[in-house]
C-alpha positions as a Python dict, from the first residue, in 0.01 Angstrom:
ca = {
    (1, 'X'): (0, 0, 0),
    (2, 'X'): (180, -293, -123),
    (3, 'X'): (515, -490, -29),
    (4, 'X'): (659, -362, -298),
    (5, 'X'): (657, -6, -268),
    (6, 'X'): (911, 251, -202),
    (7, 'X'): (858, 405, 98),
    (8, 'X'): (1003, 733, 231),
    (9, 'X'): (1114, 798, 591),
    (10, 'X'): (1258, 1066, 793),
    (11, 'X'): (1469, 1141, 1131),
    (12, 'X'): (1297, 1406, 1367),
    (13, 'X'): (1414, 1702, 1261),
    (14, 'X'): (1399, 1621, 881),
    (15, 'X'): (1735, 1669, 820),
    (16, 'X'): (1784, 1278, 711),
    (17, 'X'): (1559, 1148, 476),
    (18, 'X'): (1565, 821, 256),
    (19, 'X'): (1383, 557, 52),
    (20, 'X'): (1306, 172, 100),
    (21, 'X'): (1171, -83, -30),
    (22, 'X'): (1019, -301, 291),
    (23, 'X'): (1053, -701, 243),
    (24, 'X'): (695, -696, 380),
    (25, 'X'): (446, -513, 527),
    (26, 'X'): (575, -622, 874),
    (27, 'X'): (741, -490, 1187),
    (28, 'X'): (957, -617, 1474),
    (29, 'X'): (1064, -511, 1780),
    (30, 'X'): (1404, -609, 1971),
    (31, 'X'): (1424, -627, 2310),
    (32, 'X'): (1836, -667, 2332),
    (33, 'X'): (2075, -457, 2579),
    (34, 'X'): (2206, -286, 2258),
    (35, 'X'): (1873, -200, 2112),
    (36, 'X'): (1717, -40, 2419),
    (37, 'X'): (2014, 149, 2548),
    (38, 'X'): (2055, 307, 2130),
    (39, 'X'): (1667, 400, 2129),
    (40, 'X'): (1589, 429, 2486),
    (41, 'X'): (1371, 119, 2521),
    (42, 'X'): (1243, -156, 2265),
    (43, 'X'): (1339, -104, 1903),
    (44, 'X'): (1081, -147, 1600),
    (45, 'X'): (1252, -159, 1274),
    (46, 'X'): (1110, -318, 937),
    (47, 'X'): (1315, -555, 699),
    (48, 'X'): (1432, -338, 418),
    (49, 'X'): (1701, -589, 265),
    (50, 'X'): (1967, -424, 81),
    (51, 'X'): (1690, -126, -90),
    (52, 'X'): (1766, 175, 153),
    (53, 'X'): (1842, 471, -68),
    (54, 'X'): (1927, 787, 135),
    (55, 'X'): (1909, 1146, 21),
    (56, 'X'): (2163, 1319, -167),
    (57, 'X'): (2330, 1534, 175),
    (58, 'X'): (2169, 1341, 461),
    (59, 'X'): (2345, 1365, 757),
    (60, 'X'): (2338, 1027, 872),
    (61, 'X'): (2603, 927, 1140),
    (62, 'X'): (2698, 546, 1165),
    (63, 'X'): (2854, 350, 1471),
    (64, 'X'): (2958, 12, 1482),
    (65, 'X'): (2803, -146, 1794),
    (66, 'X'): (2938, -495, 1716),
    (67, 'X'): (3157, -693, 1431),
    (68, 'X'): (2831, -814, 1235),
    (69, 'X'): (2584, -452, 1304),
    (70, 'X'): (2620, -37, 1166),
    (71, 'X'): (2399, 165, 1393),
    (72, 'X'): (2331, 481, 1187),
    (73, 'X'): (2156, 824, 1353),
    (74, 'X'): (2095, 1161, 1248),
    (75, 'X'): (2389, 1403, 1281),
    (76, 'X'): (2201, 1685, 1336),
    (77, 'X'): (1886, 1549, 1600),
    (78, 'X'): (2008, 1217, 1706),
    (79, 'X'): (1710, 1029, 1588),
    (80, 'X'): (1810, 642, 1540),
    (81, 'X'): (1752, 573, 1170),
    (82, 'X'): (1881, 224, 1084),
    (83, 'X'): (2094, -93, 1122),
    (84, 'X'): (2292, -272, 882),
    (85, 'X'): (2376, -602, 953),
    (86, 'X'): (2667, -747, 736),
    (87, 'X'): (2734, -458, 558),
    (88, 'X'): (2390, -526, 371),
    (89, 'X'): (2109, -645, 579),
    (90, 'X'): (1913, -268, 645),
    (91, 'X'): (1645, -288, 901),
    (92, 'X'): (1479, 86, 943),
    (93, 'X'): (1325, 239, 1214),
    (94, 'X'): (979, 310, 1208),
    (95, 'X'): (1038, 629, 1129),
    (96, 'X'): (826, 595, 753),
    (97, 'X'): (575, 841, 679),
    (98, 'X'): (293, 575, 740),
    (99, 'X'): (390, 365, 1019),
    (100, 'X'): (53, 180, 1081),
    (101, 'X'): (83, 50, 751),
    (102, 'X'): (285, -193, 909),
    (103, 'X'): (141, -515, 1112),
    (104, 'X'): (347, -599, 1415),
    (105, 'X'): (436, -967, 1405),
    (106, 'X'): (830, -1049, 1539),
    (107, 'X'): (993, -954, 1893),
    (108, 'X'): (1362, -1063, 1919),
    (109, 'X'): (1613, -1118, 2204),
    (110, 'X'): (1304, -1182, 2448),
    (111, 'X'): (1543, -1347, 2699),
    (112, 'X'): (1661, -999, 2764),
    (113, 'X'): (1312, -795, 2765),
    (114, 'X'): (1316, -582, 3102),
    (115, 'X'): (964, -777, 3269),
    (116, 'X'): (813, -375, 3317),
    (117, 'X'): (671, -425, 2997),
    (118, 'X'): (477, -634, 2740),
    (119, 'X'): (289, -586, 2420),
    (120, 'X'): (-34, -727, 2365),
    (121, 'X'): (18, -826, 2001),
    (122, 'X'): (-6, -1177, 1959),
    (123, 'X'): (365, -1243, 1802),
    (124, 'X'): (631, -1439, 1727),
    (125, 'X'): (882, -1479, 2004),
    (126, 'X'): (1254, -1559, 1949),
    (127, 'X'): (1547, -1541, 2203),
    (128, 'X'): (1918, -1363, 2123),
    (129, 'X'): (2027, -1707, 1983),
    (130, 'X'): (1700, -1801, 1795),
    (131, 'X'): (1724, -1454, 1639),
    (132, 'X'): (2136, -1455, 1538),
    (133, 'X'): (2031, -1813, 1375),
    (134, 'X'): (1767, -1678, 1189),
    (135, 'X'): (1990, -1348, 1087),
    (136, 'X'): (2302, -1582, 1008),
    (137, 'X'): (2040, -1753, 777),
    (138, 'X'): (1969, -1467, 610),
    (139, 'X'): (2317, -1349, 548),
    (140, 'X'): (2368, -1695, 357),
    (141, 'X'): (2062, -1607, 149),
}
C-alpha cells in the first residue's frame, strides 16, 4: 500500500462509509480532554487533508466541539468517524479497513495524558500548544 491510495473506512455498524486519501502512511494519537471524553480514551486518527469522500446516504452526524474543530459520528451506532479542523483539515479515525497499514509515530496534547497509561512506541511527543502551532501551520499551508 502506498501514500497515495484511496482508502475506504467504515463506522461500526456499516452504516457510514467513506474514502480517503491518507497524507502518509502514519498515525497519531491525542491525548486532549476533548479527544478522550468523544472516544472514551486516547484518539488515533490519520492525516487525510482535504480528500475525505463519504458515501452517497451516510449518516454521519457532526458537532462542533470548538470554533477551529467538526467532530463527526455515525447517526445510527455512534462510532466517532472524523474531525475537521478549519472547515478542511480531515483527520479520520482508524476506522480503515487495514489499520496496521499504518505506523504509529505522533501523540499530541501529552500535557493532558491521564499517567494510567503509556504506549511503548517510540514517538514524537508534542504538548496542546506545540500541537495548535503545528495545526495553525498547517492551516496557512
Amino acid at each position: 500500500m502506498t501514500q497515495r491510495d484511496r482508502l475506504t473506512a467504515r463506522c461500526l455498524c456499516g452504516a457510514c462509509t467513506f474514502t480517503a486519501t491518507p497524507v502518509t502512511m502514519t498515525a497519531s494519537v491525542c491525548h486532549c480532554e476533548t479527544c478522550r471524553r468523544w472516544a472514551g480514551g486516547a484518539l488515533f486518527s490519520v492525516d487525510c487533508g482535504n480528500t475525505l469522500v463519504p458515501a452517497i446516504g451516510t449518516p454521519a452526524v457532526g458537532y462542533h466541539s470548538s470554533a477551529l474543530m467538526e467532530r463527526f459520528s455515525c447517526g445510527r451506532c455512534g462510532a466517532p468517524l472524523f474531525r475537521v479542523a478549519g472547515g478542511r483539515q480531515y483527520a479520520v479515525m482508524m476506522a480503515f479497513d487495514d489499520p496496521g497499514a499504518f505506523a504509529f509515530d505522533l501523540q499530541v496534547f501529552t500535557d493532558e495524558k491521564p499517567r494510567n497509561y503509556d504506549f511503548a512506541n517510540d514517538t514524537v511527543y508534542l504538548t496542546g500548544p506545540e500541537a495548535l502551532a503545528m495545526l495553525a501551520a498547517n492551516e496557512k499551508a
